[in-house]
BANUSE-942586 format. One record per residue: residue number from 1; x, y, z of N, C-alpha, C, O in turn. Coordinates in Angstrom, 3 decimals. Layout:
BEGIN
pos:n_east:n_north:n_up:ca_east:ca_north:ca_up:c_east:c_north:c_up:o_east:o_north:o_up
NUM:X:Y:Z:X:Y:Z:X:Y:Z:X:Y:Z
...
! end
This chain:
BEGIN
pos:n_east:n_north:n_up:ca_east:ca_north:ca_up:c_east:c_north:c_up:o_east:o_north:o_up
1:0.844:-1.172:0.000:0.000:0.000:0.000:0.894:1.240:0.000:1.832:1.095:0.784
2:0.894:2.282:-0.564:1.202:3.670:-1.251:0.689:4.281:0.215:-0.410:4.297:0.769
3:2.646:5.014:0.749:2.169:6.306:1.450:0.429:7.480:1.008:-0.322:8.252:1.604
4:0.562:7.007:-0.096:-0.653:7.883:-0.397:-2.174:7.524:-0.020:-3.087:8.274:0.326
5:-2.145:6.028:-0.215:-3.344:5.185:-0.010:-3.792:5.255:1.300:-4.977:5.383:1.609
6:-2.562:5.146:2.326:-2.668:4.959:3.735:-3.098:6.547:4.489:-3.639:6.739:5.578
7:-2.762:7.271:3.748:-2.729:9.384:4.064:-4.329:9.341:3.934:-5.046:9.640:4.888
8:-4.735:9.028:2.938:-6.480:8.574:2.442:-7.203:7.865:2.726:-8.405:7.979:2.485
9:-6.626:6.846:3.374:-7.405:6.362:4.702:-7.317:6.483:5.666:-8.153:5.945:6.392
10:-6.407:7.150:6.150:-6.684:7.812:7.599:-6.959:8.899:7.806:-6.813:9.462:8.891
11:-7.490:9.477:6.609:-8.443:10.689:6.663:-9.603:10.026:6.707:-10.328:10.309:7.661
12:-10.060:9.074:5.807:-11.620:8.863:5.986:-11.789:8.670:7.399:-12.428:9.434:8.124
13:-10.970:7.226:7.911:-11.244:7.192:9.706:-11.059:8.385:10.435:-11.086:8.128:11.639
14:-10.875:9.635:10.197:-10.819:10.957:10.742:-11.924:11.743:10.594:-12.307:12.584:11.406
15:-12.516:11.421:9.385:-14.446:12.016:9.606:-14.278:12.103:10.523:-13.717:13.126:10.916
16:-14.693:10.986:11.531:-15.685:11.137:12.742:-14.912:12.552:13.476:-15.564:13.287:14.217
17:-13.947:12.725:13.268:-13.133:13.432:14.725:-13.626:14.452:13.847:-14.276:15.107:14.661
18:-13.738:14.914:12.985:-14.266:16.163:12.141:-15.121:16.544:12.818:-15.181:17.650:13.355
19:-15.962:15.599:12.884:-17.725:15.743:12.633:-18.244:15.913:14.428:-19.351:16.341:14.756
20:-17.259:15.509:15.321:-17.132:15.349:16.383:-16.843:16.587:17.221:-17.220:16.925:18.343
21:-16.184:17.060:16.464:-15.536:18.415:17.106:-16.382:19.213:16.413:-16.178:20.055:17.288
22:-17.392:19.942:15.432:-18.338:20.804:15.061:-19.311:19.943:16.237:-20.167:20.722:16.655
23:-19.409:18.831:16.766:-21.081:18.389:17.480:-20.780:19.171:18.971:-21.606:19.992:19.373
24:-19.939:18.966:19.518:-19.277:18.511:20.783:-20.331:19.592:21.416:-21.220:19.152:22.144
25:-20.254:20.961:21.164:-20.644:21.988:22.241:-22.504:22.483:21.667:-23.207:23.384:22.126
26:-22.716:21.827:20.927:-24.171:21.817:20.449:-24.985:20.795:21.545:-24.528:19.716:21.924
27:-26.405:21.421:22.006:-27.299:20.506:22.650:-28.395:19.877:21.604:-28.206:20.087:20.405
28:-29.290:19.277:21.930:-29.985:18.350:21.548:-31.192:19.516:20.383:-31.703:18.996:19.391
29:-31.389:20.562:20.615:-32.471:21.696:20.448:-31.840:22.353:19.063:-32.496:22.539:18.038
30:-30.157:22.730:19.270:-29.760:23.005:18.419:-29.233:21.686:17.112:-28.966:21.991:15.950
31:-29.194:20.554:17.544:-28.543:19.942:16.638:-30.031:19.339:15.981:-29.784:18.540:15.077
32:-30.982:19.461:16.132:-32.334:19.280:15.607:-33.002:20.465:14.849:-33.785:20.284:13.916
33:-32.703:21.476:15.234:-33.266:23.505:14.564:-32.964:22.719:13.060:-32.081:21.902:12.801
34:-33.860:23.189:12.319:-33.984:23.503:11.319:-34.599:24.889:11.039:-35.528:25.401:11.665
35:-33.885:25.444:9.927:-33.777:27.113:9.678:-35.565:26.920:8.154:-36.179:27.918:7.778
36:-35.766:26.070:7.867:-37.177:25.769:6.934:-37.868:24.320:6.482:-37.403:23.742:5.499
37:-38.601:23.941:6.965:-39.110:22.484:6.593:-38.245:21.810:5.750:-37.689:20.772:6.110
38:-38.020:22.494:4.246:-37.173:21.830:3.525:-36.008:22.045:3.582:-35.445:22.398:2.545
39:-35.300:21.917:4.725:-33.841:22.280:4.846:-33.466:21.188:5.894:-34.472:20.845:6.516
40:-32.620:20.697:6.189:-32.069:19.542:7.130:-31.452:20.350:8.457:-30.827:21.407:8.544
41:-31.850:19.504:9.327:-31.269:20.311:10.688:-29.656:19.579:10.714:-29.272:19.170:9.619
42:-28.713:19.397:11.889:-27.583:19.100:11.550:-27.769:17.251:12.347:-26.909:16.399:12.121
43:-28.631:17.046:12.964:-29.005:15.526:13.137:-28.937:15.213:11.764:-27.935:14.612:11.378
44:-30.086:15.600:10.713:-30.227:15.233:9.604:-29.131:14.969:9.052:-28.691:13.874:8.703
45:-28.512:16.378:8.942:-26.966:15.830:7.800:-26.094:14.729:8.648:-25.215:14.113:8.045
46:-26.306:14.496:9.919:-25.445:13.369:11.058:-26.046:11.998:10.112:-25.333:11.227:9.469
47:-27.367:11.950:10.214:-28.253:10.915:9.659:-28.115:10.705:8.289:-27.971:9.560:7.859
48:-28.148:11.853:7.415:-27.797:11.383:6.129:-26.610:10.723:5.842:-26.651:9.686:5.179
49:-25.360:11.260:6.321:-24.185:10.802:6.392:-23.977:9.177:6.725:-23.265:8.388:6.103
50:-24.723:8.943:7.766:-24.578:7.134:8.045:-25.298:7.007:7.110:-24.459:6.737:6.250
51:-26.466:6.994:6.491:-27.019:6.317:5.220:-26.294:6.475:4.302:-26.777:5.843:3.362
52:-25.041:7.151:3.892:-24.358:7.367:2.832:-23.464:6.323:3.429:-23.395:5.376:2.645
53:-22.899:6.165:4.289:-21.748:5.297:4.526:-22.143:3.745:3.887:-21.511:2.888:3.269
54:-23.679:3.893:4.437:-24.329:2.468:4.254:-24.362:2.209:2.591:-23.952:1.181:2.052
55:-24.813:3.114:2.051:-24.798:2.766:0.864:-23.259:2.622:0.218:-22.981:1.877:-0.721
56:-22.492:3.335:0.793:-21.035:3.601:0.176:-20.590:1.995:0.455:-20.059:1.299:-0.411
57:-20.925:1.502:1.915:-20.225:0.079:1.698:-20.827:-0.383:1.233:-19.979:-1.140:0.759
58:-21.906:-0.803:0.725:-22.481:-1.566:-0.544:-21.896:-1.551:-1.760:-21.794:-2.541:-2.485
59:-21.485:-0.404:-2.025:-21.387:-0.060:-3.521:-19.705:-0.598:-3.489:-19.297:-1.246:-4.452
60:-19.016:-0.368:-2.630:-17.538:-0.941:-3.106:-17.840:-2.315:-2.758:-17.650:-3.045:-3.732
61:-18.268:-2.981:-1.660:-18.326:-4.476:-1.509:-19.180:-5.143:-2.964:-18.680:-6.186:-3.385
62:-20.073:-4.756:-3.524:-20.750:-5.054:-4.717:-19.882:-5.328:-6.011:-19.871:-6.376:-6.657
63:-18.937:-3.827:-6.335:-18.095:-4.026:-7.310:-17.206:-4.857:-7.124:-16.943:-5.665:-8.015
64:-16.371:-4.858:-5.637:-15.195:-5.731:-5.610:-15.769:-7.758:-5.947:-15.143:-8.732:-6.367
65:-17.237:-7.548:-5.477:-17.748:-9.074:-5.345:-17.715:-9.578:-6.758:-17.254:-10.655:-7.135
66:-18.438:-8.356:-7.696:-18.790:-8.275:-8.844:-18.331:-7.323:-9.821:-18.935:-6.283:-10.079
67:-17.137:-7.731:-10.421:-16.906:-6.506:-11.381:-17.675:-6.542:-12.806:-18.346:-7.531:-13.101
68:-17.556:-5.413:-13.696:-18.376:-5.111:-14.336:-19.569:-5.140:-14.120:-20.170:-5.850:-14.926
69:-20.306:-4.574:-13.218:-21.594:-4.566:-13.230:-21.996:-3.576:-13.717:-21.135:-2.715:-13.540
70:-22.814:-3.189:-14.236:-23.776:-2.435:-15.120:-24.219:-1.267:-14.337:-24.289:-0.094:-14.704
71:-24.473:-1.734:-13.319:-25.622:-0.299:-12.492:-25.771:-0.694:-11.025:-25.991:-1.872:-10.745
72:-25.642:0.400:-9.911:-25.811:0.029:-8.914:-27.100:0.838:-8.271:-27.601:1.740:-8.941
73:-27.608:0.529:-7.035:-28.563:0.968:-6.718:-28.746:2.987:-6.204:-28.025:3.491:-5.342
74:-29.293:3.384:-6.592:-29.132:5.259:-5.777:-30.213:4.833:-5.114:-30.842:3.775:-5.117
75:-30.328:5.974:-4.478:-30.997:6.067:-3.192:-31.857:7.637:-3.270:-31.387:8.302:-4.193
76:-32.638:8.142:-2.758:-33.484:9.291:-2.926:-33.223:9.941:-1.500:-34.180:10.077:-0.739
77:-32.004:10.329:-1.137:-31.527:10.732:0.324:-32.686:12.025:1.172:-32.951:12.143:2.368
78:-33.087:12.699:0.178:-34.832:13.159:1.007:-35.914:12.543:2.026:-36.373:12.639:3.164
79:-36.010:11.698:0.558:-36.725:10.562:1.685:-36.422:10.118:2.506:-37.240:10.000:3.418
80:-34.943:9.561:2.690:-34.115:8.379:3.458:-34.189:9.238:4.579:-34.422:8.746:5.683
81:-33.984:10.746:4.413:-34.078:11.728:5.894:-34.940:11.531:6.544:-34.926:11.001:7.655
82:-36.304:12.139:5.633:-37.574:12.500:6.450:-38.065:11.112:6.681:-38.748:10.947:7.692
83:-37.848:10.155:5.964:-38.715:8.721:6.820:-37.950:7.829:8.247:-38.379:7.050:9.099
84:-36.306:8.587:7.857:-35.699:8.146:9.332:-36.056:8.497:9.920:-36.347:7.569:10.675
85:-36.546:9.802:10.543:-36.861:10.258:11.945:-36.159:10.607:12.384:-36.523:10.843:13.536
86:-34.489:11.046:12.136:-33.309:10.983:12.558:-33.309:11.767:13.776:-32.643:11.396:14.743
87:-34.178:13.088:13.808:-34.122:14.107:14.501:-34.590:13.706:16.049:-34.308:14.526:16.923
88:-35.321:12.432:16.453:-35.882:11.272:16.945:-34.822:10.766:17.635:-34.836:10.304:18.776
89:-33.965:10.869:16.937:-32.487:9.915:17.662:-31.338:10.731:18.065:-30.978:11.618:17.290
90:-30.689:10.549:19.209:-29.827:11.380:19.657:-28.952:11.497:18.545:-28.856:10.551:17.763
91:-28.202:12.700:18.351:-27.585:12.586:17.447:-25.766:12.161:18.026:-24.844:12.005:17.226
92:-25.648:12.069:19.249:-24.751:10.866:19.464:-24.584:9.573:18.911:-23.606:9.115:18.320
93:-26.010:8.886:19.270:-25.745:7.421:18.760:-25.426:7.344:16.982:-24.826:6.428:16.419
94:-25.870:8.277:16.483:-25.625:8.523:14.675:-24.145:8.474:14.312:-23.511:7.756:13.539
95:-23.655:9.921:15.487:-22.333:9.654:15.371:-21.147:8.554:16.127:-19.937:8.778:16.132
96:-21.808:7.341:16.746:-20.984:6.424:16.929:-21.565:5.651:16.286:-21.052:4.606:16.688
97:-22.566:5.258:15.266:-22.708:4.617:14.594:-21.405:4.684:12.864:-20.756:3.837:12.250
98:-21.647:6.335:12.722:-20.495:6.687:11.999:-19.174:6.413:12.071:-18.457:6.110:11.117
99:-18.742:6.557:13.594:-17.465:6.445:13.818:-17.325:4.969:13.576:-16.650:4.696:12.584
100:-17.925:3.714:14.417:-17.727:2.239:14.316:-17.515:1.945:12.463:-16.687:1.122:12.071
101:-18.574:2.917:11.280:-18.618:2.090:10.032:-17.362:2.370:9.436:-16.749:1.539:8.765
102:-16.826:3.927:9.746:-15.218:4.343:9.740:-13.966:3.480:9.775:-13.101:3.103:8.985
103:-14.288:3.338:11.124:-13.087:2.170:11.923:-13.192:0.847:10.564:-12.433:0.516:9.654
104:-14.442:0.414:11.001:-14.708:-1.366:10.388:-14.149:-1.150:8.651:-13.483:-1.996:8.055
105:-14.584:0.115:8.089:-14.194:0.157:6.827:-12.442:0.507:6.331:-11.679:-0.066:5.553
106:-12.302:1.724:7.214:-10.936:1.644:7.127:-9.620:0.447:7.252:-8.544:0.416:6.655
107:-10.332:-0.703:8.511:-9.430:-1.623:8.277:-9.622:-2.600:6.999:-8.819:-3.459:6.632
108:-10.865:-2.276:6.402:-11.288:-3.268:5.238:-10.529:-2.472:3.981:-10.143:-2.946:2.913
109:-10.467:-1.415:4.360:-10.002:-0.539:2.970:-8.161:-0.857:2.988:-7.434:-0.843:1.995
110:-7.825:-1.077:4.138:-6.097:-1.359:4.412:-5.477:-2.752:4.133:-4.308:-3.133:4.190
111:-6.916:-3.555:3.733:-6.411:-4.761:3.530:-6.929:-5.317:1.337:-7.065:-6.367:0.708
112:-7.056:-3.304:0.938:-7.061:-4.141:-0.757:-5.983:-3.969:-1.114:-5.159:-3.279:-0.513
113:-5.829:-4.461:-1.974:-4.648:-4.898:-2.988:-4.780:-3.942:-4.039:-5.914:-3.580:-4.355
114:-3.710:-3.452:-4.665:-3.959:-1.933:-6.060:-4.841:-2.948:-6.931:-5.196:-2.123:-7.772
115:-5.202:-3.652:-7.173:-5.901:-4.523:-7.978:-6.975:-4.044:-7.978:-7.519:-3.488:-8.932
116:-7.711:-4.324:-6.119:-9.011:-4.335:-5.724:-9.216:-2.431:-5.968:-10.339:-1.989:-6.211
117:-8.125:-1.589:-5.871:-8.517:0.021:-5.954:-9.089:0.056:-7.292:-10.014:0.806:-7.602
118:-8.145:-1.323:-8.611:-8.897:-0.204:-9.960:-9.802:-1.054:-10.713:-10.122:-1.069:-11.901
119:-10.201:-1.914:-9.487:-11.991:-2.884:-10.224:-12.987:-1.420:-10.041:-13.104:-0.602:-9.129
120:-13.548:-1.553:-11.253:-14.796:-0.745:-11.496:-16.078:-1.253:-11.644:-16.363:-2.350:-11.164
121:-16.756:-0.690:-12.156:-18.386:-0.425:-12.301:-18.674:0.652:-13.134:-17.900:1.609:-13.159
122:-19.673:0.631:-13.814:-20.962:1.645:-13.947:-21.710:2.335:-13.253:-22.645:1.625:-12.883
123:-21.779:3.154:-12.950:-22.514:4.182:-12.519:-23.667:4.413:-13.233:-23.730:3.950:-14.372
124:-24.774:5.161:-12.699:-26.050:5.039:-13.168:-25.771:6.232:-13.974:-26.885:6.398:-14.472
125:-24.554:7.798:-14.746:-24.529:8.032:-15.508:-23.996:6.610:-16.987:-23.647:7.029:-18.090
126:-24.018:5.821:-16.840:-22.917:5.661:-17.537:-21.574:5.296:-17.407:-21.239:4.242:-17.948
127:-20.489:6.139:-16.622:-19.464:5.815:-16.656:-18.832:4.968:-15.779:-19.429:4.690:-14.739
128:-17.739:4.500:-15.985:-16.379:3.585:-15.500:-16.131:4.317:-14.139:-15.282:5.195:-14.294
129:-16.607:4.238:-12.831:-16.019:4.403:-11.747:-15.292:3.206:-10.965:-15.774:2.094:-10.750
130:-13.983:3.691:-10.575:-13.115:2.681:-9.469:-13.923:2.854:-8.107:-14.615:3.707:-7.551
131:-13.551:1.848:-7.933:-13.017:1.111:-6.105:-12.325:2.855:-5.789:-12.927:3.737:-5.177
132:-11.222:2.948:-6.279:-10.723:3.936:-5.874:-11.425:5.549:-5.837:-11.119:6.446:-5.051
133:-12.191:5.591:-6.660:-12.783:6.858:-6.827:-13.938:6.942:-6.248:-14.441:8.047:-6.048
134:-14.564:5.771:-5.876:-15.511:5.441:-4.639:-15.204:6.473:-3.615:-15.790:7.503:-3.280
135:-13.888:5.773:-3.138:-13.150:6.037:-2.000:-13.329:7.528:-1.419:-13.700:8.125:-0.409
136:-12.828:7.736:-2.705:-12.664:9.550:-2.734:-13.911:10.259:-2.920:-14.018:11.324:-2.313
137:-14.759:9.921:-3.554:-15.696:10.620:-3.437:-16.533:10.297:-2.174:-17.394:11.120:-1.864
138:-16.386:9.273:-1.468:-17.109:9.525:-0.272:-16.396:10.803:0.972:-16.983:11.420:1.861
139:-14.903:10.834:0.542:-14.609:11.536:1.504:-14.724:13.075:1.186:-14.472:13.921:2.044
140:-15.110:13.384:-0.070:-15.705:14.420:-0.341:-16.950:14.901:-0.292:-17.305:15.988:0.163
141:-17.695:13.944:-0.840:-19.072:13.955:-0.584:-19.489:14.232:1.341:-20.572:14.681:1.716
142:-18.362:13.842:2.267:-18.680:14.244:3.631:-17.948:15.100:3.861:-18.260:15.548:4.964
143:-16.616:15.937:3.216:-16.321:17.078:3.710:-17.671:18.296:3.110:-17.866:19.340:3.734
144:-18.438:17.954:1.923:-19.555:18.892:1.596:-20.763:19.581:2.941:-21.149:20.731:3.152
145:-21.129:17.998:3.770:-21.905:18.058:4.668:-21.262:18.516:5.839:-21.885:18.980:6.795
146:-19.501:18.350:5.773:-19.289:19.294:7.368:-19.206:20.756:6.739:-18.907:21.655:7.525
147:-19.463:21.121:5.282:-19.697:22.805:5.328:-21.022:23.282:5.668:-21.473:24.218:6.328
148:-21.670:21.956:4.740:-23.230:22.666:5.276:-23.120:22.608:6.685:-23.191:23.766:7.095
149:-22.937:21.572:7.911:-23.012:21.758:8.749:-22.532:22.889:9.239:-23.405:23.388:9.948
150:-21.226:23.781:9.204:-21.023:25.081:9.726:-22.103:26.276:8.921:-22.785:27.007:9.640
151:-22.158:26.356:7.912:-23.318:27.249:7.341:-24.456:27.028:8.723:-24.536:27.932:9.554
152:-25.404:25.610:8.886:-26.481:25.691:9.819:-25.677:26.134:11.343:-26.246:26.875:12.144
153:-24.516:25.663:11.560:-23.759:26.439:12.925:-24.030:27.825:13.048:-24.545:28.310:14.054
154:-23.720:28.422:12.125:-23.690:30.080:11.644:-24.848:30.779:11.540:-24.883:31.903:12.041
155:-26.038:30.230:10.853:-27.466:31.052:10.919:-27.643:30.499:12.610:-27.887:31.435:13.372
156:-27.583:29.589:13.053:-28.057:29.451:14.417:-26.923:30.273:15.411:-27.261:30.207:16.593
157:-26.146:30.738:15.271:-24.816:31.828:15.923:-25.474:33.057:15.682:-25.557:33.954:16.520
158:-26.119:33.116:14.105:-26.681:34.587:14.072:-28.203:35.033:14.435:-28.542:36.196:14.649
159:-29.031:33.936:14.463:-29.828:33.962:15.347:-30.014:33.928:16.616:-31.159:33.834:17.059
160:-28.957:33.996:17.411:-28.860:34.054:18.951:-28.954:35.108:19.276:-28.905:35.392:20.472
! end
C-alpha cells in the first residue's frame, strides 16, 4: 500500500473526529433547529451521512464481489431523511454509529490490494467508476456536509 493510499485512509477514519468536534458543544435543540421544513437540521446531515456510509459500503463491496456490473442501486436521500426520523435519535448514537462504520471500513479498505482500488463499475450516468474513486468521493461527498453543517452552525450563531 502507497504512502498515499494509507494518508487517504486515515483521513476517511478521521471524519468522525471532524464531525465530532463541530457536534461537541451543540445541545440536543440546536442539533435538531432547522432554519425551513425543507432544509435539514444538523441531526439530519449526522443521519444522512450514516445512510451514505451504508450505501457507500455496498457499492464498493458489490463491485469488488462483482466486477463489471452495469448499475448500482441510488438512493433518494430526502426521503431516506424524512422517513428516518433521525431528529428522533440522539444525534450521538448517529455519530458512533459513523465512527464504528469508519473504523470497520478503514481496516477493510487497508487490507485491498492496487488490484481491488482499480476494479470498477458503472454508474447510473454511464461511466467507469473505481473502487478507488468510490473512495474519494465519499470523503468528499462528507467534507460537503461538514460545510453545510457550519453554514447551519452560523445562521443558528446569528440567530442568537
Amino acid at each position: 500500500m502507497s504512502d498515499i493510499q494509507l494518508a487517504n485512509i486515515n483521513e476517511y477514519t478521521e471524519l468522525y473526529l471532524l464531525l465530532e468536534q463541530k457536534l461537541q458543544s451543540l445541545n440536543e435543540e440546536q442539533l435538531t433547529w432547522k432554519s425551513a421544513l425543507n432544509q435539514w437540521s444538523i441531526a439530519e446531515v449526522l443521519g444522512h451521512l450514516v445512510d451514505a456510509t451504508v450505501v457507500h459500503y455496498f457499492r464498493v463491496r458489490k463491485v469488488l464481489a462483482e466486477p463489471l456490473l452495469e448499475i448500482w442501486p441510488l438512493y433518494a436521500q430526502d426521503e431516506w431523511v424524512a422517513r428516518s426520523k433521525v431528529n428522533a435519535i440522539p444525534a450521538k448514537e448517529s455519530l458512533e454509529l459513523f465512527r464504528s462504520a469508519a473504523h470497520y471500513n478503514g481496516l477493510f479498505y487497508k487490507g485491498l490490494t492496487d488490484e481491488d482500488w482499480s476494479l470498477s463499475a458503472l454508474n447510473y450516468k454511464g461511466e467507469r467508476v473505481t473502487v478507488h474513486k468510490l473512495f474519494e468521493n465519499f470523503i468528499t461527498h462528507t467534507h460537503i456536509h461538514l460545510r453545510q453543517i457550519d453554514r447551519i452552525i452560523g445562521t443558528l450563531a446569528a440567530k442568537a
